[in-house]
CHARMM internal coordinates of N, CA and C (Angstrom, degrees):
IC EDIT
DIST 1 N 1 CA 1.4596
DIST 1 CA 1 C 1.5250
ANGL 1 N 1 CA 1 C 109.18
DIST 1 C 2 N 1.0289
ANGL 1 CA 1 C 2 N 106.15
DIHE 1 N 1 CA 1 C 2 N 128.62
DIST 2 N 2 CA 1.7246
ANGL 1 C 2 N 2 CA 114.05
DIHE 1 CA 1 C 2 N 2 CA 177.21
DIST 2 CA 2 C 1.8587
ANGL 2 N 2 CA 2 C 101.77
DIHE 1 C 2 N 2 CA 2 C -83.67
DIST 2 C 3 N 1.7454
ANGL 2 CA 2 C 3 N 101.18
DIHE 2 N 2 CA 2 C 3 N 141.75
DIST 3 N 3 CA 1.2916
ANGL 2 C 3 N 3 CA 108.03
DIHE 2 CA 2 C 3 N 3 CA -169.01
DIST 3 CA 3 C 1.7068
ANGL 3 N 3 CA 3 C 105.08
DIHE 2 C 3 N 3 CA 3 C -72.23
DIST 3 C 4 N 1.0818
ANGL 3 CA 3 C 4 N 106.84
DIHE 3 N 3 CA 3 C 4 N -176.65
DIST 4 N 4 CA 1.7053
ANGL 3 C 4 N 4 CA 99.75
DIHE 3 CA 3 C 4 N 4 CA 179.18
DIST 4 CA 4 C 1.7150
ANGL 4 N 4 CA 4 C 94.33
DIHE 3 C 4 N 4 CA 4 C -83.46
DIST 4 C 5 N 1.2844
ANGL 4 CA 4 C 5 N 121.63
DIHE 4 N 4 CA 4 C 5 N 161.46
DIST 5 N 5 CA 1.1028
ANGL 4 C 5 N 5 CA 132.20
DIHE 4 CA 4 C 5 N 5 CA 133.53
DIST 5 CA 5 C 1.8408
ANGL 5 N 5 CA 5 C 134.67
DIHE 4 C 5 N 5 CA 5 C 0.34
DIST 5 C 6 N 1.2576
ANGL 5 CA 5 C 6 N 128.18
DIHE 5 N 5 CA 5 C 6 N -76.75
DIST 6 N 6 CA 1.3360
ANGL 5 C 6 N 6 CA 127.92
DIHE 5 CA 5 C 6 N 6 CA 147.32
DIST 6 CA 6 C 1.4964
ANGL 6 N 6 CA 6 C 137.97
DIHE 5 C 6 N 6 CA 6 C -52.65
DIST 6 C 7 N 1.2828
ANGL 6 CA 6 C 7 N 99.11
DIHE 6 N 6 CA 6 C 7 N 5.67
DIST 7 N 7 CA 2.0279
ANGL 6 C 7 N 7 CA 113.08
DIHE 6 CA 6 C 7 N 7 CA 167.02
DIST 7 CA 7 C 1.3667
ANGL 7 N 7 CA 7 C 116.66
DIHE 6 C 7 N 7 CA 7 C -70.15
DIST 7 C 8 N 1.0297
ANGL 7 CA 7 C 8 N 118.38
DIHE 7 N 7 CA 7 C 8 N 119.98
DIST 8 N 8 CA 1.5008
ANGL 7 C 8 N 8 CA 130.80
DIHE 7 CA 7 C 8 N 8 CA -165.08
DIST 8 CA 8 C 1.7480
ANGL 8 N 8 CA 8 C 105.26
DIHE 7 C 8 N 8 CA 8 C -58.40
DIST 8 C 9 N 1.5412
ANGL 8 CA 8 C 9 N 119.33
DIHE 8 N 8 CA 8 C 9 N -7.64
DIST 9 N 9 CA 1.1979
ANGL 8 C 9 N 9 CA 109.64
DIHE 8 CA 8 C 9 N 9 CA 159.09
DIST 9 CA 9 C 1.2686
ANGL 9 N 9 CA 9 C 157.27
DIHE 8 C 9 N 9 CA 9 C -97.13
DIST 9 C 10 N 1.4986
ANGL 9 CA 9 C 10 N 92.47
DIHE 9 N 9 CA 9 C 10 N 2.52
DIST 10 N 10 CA 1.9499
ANGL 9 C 10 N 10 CA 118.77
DIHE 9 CA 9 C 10 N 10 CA 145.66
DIST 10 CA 10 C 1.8871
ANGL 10 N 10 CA 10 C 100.89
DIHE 9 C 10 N 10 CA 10 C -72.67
DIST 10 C 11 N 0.4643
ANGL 10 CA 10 C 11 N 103.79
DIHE 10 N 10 CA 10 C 11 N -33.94
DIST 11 N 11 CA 2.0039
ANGL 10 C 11 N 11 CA 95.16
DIHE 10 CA 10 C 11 N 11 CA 167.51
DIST 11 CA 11 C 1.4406
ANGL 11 N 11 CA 11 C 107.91
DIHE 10 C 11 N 11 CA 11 C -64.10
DIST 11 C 12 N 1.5125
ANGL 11 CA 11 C 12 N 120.20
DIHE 11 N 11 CA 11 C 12 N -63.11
DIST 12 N 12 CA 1.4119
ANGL 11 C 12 N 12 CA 124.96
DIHE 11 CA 11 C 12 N 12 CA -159.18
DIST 12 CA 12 C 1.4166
ANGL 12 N 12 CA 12 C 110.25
DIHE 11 C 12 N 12 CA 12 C -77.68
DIST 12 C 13 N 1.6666
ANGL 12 CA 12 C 13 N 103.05
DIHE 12 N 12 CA 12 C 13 N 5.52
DIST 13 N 13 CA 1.9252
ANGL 12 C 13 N 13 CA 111.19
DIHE 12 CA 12 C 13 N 13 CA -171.89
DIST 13 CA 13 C 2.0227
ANGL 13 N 13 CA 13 C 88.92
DIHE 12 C 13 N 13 CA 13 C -109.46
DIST 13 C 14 N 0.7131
ANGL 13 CA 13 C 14 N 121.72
DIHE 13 N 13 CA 13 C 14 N -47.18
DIST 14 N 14 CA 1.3254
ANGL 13 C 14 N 14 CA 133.72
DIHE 13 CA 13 C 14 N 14 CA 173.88
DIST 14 CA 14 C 1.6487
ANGL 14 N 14 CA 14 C 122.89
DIHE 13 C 14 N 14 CA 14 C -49.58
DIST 14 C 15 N 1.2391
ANGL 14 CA 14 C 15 N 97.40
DIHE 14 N 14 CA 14 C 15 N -52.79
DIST 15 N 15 CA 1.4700
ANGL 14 C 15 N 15 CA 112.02
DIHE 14 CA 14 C 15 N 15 CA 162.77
DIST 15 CA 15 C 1.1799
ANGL 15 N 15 CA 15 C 130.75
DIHE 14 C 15 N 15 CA 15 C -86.48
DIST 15 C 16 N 1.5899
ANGL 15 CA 15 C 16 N 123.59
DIHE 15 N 15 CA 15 C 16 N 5.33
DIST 16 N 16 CA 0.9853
ANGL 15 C 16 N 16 CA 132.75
DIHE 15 CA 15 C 16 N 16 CA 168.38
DIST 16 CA 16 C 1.2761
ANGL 16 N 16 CA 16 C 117.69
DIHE 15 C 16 N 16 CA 16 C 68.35
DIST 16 C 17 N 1.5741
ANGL 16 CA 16 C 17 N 132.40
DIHE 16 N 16 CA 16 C 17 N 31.48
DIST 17 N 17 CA 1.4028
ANGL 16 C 17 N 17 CA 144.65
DIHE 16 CA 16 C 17 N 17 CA 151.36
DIST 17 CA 17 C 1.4503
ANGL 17 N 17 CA 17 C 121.61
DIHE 16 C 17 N 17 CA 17 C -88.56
DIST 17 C 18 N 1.5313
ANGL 17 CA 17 C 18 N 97.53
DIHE 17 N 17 CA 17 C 18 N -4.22
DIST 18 N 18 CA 1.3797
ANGL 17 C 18 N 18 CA 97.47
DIHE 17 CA 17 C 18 N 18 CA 162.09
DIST 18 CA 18 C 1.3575
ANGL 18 N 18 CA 18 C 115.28
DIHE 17 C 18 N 18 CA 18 C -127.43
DIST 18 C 19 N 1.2702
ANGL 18 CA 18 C 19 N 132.13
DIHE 18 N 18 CA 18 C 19 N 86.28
DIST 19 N 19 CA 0.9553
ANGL 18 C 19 N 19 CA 121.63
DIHE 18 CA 18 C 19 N 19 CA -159.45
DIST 19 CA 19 C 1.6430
ANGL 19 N 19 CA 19 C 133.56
DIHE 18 C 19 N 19 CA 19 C -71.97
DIST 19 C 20 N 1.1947
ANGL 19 CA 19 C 20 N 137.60
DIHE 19 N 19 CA 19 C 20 N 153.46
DIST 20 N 20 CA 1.5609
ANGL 19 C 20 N 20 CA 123.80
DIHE 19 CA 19 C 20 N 20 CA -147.29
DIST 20 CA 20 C 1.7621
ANGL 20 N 20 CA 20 C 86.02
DIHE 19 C 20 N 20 CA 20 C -131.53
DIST 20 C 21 N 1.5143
ANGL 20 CA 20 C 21 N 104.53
DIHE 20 N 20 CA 20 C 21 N 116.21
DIST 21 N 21 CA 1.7296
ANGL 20 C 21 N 21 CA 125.64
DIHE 20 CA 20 C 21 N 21 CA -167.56
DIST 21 CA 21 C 1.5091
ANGL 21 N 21 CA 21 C 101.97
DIHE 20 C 21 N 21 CA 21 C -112.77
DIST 21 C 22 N 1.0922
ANGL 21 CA 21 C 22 N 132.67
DIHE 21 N 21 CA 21 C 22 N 105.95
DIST 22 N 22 CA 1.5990
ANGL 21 C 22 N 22 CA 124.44
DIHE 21 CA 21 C 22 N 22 CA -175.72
DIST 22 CA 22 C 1.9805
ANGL 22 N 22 CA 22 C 103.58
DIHE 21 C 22 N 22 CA 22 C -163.55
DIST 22 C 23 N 1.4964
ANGL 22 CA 22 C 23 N 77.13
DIHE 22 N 22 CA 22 C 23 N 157.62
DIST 23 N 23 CA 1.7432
ANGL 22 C 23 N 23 CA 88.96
DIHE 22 CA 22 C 23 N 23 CA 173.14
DIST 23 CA 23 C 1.2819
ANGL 23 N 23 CA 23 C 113.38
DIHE 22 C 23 N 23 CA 23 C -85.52
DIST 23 C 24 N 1.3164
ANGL 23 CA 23 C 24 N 125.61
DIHE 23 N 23 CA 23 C 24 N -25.95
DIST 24 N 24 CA 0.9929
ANGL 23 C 24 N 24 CA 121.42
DIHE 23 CA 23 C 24 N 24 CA -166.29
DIST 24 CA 24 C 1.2185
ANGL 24 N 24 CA 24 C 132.08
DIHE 23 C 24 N 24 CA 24 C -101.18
DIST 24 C 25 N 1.2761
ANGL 24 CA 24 C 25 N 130.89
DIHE 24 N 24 CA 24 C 25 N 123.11
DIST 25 N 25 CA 1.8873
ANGL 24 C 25 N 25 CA 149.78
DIHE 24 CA 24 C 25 N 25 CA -124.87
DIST 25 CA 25 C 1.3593
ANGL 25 N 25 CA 25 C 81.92
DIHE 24 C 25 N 25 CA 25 C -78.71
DIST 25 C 26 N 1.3221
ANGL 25 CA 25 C 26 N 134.21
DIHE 25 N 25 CA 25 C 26 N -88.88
DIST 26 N 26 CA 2.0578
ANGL 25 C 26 N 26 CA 133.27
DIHE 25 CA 25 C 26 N 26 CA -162.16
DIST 26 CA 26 C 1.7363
ANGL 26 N 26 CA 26 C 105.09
DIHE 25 C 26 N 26 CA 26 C -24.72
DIST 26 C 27 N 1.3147
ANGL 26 CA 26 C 27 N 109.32
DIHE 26 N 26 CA 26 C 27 N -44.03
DIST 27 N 27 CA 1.5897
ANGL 26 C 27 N 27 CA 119.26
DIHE 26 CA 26 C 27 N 27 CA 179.79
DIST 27 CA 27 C 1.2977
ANGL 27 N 27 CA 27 C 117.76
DIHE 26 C 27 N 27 CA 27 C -58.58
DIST 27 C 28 N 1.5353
ANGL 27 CA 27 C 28 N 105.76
DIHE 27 N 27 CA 27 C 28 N -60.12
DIST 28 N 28 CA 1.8079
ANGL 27 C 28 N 28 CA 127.08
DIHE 27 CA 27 C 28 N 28 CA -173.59
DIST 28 CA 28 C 1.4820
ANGL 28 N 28 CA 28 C 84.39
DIHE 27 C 28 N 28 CA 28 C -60.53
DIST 28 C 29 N 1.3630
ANGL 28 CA 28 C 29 N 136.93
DIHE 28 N 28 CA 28 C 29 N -58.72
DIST 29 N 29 CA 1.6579
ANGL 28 C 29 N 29 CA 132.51
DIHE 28 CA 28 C 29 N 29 CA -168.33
DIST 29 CA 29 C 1.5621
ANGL 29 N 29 CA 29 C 116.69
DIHE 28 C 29 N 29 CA 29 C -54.59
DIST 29 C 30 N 1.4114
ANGL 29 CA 29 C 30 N 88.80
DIHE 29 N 29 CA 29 C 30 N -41.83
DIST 30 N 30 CA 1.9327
ANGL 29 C 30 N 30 CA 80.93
DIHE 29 CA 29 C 30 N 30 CA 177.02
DIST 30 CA 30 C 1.6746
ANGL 30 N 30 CA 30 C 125.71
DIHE 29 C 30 N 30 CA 30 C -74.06
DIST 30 C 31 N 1.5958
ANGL 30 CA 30 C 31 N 89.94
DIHE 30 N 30 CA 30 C 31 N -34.11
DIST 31 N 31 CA 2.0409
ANGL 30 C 31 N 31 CA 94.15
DIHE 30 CA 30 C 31 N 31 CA 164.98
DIST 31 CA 31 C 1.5271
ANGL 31 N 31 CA 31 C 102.92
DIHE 30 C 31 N 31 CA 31 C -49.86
DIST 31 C 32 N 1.5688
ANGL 31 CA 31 C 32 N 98.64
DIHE 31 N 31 CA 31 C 32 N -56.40
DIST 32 N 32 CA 1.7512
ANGL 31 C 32 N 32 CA 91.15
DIHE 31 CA 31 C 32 N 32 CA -151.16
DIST 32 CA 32 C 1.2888
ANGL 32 N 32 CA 32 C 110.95
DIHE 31 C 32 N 32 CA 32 C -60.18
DIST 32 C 33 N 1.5746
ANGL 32 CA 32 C 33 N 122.06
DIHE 32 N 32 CA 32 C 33 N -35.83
DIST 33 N 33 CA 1.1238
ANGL 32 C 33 N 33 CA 127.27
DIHE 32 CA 32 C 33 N 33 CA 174.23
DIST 33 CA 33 C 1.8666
ANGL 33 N 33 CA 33 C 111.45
DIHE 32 C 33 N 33 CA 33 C -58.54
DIST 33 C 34 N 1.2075
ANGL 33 CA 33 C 34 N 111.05
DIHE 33 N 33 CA 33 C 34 N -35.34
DIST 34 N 34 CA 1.7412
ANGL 33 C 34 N 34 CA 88.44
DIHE 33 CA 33 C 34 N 34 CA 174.61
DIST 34 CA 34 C 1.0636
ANGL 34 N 34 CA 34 C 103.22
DIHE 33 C 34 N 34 CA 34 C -83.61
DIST 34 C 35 N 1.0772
ANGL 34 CA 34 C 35 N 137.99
DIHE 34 N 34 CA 34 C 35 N -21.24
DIST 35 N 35 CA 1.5773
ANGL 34 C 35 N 35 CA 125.18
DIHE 34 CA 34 C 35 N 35 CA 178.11
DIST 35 CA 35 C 1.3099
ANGL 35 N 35 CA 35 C 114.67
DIHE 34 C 35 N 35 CA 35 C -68.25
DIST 35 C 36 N 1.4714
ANGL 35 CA 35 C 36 N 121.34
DIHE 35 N 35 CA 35 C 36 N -28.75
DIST 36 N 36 CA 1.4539
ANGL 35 C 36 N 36 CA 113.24
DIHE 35 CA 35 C 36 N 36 CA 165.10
DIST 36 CA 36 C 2.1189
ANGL 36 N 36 CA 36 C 107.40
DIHE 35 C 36 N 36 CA 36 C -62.23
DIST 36 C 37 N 0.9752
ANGL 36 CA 36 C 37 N 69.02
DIHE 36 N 36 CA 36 C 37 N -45.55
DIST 37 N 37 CA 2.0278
ANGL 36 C 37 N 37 CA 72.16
DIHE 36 CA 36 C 37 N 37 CA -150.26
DIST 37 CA 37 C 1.4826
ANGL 37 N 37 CA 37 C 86.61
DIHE 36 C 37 N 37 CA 37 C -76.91
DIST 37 C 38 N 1.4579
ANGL 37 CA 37 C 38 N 145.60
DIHE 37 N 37 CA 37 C 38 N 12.71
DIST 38 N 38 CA 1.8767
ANGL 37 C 38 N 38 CA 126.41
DIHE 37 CA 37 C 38 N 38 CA 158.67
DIST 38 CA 38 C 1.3256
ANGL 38 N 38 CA 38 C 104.61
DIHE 37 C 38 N 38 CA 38 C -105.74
DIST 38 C 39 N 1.4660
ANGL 38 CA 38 C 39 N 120.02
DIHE 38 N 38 CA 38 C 39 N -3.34
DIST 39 N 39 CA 1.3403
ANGL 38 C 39 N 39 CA 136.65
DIHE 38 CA 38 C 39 N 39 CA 174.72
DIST 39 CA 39 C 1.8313
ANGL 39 N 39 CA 39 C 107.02
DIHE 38 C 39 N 39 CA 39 C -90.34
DIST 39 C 40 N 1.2170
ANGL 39 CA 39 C 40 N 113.28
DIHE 39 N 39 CA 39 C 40 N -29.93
DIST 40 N 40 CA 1.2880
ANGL 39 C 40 N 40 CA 119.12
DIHE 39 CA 39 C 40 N 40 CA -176.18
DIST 40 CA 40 C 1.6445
ANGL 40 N 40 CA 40 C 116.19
DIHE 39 C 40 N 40 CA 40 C -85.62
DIST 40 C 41 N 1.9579
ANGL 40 CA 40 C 41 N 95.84
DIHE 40 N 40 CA 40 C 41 N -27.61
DIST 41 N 41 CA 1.2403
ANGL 40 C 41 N 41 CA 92.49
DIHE 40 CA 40 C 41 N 41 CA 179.11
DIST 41 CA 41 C 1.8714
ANGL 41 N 41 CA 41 C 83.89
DIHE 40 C 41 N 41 CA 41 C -177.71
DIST 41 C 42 N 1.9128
ANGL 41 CA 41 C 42 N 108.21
DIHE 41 N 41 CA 41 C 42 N 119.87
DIST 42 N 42 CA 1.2295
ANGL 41 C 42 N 42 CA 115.88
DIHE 41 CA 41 C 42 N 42 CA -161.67
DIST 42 CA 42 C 1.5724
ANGL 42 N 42 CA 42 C 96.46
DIHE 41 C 42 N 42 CA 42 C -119.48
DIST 42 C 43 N 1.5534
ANGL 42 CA 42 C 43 N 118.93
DIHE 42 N 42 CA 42 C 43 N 29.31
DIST 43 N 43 CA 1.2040
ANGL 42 C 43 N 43 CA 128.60
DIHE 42 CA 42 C 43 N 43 CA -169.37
DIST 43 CA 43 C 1.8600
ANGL 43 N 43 CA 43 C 95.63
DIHE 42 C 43 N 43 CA 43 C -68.82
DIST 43 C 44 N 1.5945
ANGL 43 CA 43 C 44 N 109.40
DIHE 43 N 43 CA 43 C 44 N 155.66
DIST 44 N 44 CA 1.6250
ANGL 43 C 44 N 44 CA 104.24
DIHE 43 CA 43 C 44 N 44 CA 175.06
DIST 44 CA 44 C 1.4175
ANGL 44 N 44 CA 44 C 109.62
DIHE 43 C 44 N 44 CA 44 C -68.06
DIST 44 C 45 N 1.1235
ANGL 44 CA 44 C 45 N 127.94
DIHE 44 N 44 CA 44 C 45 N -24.40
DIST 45 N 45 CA 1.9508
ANGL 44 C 45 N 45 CA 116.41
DIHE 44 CA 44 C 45 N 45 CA 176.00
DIST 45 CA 45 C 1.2400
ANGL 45 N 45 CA 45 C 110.31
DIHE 44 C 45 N 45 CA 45 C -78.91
DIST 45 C 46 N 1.2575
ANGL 45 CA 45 C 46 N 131.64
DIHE 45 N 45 CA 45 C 46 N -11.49
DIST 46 N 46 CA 1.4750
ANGL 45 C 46 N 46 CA 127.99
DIHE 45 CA 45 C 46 N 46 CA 161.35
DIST 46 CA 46 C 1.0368
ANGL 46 N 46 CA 46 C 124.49
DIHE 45 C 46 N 46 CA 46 C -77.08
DIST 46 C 47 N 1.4687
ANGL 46 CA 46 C 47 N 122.02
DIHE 46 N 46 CA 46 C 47 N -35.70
DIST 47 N 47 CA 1.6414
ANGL 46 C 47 N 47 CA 134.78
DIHE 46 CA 46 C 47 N 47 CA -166.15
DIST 47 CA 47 C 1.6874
ANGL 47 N 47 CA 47 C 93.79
DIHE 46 C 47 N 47 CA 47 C -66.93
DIST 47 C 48 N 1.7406
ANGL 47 CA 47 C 48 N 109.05
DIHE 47 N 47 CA 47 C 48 N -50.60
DIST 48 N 48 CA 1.0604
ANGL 47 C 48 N 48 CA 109.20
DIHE 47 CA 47 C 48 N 48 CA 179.05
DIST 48 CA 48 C 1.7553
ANGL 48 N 48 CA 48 C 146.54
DIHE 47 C 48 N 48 CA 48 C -63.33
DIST 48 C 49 N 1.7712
ANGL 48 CA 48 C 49 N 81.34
DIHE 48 N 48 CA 48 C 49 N -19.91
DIST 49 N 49 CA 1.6929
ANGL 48 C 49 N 49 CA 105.84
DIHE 48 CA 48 C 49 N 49 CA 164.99
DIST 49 CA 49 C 1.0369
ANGL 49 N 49 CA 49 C 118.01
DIHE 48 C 49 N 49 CA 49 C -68.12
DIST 49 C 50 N 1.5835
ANGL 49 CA 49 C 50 N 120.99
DIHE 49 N 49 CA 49 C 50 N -24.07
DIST 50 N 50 CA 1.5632
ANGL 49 C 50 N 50 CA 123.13
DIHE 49 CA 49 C 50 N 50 CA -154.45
DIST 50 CA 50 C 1.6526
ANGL 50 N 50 CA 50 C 89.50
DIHE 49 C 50 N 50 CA 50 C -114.32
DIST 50 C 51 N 1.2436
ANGL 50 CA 50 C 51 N 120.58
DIHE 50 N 50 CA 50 C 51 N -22.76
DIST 51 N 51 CA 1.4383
ANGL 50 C 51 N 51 CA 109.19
DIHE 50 CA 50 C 51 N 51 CA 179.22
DIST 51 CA 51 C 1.5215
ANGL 51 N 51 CA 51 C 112.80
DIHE 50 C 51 N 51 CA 51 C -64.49
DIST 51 C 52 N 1.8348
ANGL 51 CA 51 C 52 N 101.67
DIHE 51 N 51 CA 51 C 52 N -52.53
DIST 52 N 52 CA 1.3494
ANGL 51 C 52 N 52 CA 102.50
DIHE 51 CA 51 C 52 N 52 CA -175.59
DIST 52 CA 52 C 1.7750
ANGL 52 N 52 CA 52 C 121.82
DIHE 51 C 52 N 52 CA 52 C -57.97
DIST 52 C 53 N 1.8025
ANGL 52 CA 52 C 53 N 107.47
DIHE 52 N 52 CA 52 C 53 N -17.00
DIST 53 N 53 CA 1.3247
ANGL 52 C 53 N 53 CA 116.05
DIHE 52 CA 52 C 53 N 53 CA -161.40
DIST 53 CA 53 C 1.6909
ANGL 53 N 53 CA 53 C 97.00
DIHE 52 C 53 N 53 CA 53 C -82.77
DIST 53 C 54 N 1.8412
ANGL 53 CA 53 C 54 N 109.56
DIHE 53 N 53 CA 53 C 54 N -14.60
DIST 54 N 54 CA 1.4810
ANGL 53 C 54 N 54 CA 93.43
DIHE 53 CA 53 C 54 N 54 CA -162.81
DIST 54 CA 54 C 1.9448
ANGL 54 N 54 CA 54 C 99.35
DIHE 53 C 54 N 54 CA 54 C -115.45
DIST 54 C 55 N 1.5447
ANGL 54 CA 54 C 55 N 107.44
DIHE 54 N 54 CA 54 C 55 N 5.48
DIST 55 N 55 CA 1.7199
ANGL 54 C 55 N 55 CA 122.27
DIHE 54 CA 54 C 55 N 55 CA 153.55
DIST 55 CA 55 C 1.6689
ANGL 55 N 55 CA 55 C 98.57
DIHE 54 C 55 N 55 CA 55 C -60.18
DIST 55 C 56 N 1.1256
ANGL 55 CA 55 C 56 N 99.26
DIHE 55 N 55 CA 55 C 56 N -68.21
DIST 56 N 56 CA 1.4522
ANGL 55 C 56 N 56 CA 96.87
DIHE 55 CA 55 C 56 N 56 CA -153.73
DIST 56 CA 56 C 1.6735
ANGL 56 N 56 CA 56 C 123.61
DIHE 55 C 56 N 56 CA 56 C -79.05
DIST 56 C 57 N 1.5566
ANGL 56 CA 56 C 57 N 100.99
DIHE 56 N 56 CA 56 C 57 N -1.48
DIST 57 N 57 CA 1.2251
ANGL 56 C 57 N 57 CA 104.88
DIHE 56 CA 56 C 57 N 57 CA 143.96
DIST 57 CA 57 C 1.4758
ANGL 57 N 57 CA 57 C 142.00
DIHE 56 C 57 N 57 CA 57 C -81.38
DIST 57 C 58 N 1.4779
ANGL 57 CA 57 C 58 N 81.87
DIHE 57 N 57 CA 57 C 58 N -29.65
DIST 58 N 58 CA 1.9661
ANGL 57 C 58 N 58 CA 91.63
DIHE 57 CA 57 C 58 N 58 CA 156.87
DIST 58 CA 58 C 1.2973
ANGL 58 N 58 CA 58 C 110.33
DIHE 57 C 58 N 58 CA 58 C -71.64
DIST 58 C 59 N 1.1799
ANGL 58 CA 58 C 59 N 135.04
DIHE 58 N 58 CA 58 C 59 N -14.45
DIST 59 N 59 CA 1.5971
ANGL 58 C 59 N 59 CA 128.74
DIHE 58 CA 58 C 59 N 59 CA -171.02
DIST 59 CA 59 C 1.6161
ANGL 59 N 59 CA 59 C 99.38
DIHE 58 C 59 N 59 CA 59 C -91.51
DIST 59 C 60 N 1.2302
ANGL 59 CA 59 C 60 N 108.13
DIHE 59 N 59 CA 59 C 60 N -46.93
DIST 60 N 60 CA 1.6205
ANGL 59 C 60 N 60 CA 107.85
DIHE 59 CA 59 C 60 N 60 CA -148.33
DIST 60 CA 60 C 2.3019
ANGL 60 N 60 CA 60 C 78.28
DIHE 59 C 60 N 60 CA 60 C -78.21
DIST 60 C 61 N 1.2526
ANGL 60 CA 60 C 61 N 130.09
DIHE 60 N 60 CA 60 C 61 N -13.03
DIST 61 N 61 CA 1.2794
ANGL 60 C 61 N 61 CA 110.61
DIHE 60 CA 60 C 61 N 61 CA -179.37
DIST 61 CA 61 C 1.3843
ANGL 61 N 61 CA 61 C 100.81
DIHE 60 C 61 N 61 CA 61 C -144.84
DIST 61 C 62 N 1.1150
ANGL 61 CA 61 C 62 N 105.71
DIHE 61 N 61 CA 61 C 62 N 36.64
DIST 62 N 62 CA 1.7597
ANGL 61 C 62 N 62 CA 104.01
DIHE 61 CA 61 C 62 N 62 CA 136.82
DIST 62 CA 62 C 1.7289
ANGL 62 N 62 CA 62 C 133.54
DIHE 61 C 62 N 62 CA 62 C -32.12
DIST 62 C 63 N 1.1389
ANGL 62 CA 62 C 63 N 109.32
DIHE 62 N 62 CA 62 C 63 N -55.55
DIST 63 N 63 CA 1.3162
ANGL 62 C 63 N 63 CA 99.65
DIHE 62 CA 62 C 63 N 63 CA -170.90
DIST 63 CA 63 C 1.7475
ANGL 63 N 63 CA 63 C 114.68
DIHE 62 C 63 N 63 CA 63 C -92.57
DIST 63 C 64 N 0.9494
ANGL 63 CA 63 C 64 N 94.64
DIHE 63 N 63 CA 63 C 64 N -0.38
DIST 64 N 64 CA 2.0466
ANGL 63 C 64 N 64 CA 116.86
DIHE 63 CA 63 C 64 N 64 CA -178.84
DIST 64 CA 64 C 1.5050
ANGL 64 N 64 CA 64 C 103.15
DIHE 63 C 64 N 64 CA 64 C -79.65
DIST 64 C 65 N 1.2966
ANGL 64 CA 64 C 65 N 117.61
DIHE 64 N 64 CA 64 C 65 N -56.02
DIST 65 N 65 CA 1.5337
ANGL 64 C 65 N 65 CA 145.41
DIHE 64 CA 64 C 65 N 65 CA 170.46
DIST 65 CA 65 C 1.6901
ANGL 65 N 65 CA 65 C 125.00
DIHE 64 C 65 N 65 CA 65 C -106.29
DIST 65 C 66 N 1.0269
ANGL 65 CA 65 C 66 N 108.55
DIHE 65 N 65 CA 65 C 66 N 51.40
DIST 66 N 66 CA 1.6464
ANGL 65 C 66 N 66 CA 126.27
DIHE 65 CA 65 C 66 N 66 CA 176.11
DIST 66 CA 66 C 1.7297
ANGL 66 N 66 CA 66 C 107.12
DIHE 65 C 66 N 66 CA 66 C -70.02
DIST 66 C 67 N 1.4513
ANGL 66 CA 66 C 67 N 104.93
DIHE 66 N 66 CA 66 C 67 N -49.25
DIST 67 N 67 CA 1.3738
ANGL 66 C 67 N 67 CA 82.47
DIHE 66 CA 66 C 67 N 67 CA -164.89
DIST 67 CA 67 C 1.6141
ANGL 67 N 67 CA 67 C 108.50
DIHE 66 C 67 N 67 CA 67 C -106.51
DIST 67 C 68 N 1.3053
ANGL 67 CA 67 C 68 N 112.17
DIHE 67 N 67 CA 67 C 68 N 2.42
DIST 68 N 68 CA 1.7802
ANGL 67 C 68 N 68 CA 121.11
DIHE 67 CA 67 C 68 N 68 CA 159.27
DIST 68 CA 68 C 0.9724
ANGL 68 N 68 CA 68 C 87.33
DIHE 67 C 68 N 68 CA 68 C -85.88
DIST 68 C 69 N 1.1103
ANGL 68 CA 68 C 69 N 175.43
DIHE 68 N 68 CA 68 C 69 N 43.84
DIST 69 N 69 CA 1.4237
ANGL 68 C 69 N 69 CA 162.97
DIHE 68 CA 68 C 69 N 69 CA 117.24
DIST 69 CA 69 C 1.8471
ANGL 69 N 69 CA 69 C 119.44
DIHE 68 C 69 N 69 CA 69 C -77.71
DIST 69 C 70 N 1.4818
ANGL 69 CA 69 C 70 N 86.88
DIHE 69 N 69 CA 69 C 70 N -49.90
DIST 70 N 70 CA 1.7821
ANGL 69 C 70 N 70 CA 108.65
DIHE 69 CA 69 C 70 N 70 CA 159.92
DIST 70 CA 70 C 1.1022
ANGL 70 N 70 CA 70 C 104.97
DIHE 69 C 70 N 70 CA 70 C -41.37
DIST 70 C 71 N 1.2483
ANGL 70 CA 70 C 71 N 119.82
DIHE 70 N 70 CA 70 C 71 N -77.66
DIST 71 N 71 CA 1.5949
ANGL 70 C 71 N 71 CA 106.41
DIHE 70 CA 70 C 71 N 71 CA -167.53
DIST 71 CA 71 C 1.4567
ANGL 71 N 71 CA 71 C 133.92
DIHE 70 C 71 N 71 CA 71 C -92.55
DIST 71 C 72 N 1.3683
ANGL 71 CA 71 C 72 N 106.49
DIHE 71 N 71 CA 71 C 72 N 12.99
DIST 72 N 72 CA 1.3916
ANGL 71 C 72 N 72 CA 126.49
DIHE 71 CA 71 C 72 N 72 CA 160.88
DIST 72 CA 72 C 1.8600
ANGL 72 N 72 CA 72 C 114.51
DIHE 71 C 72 N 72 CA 72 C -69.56
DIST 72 C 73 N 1.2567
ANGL 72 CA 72 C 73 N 116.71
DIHE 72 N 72 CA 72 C 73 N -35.76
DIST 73 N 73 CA 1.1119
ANGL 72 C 73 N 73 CA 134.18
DIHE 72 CA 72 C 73 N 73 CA -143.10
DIST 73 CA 73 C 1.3833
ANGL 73 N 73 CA 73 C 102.52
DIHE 72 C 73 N 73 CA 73 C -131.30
DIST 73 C 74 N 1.6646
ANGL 73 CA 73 C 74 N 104.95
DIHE 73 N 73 CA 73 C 74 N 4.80
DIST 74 N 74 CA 2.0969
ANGL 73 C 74 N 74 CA 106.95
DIHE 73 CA 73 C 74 N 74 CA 176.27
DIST 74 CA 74 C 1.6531
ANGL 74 N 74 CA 74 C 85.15
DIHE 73 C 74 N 74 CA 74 C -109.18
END
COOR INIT
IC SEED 1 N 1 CA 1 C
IC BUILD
């Protein structure tokens, strides 16, 4: 089950305290990409833009990435 949206671990994936370890390229692209843009700008309305941008990429491919998701998110 993916957490809701306001779970402090779309923050800690964004900010890179949680770090996101995978083979798979769509995944590695969305870290790298927030790591550019919280590096470009780590203001709180961004952290929060990029959290919701990297929920709903876990949502919209949940079942594609179930179990890289598992251990992203244990």
């Amino acid at each position: 089950m993916i957490p809701a949206v306001d779970h402090p671990i779309w923050t800690q994936i964004v900010t890179g305290k949680k770090p996101v370890q995978t083979g798979k390229l769509a995944i590695n692209l969305l870290a790298q990409g927030n790591k550019i843009n919280y590096e470009k700008d780590s203001s709180p309305a961004n952290v929060k833009l990029l959290a919701k941008r990297t929920h709903d990429f876990f949502i919209q491919y949940e079942k594609v990435f179930a179990t890289e998701f598992a251990k992203i998110l244990s």
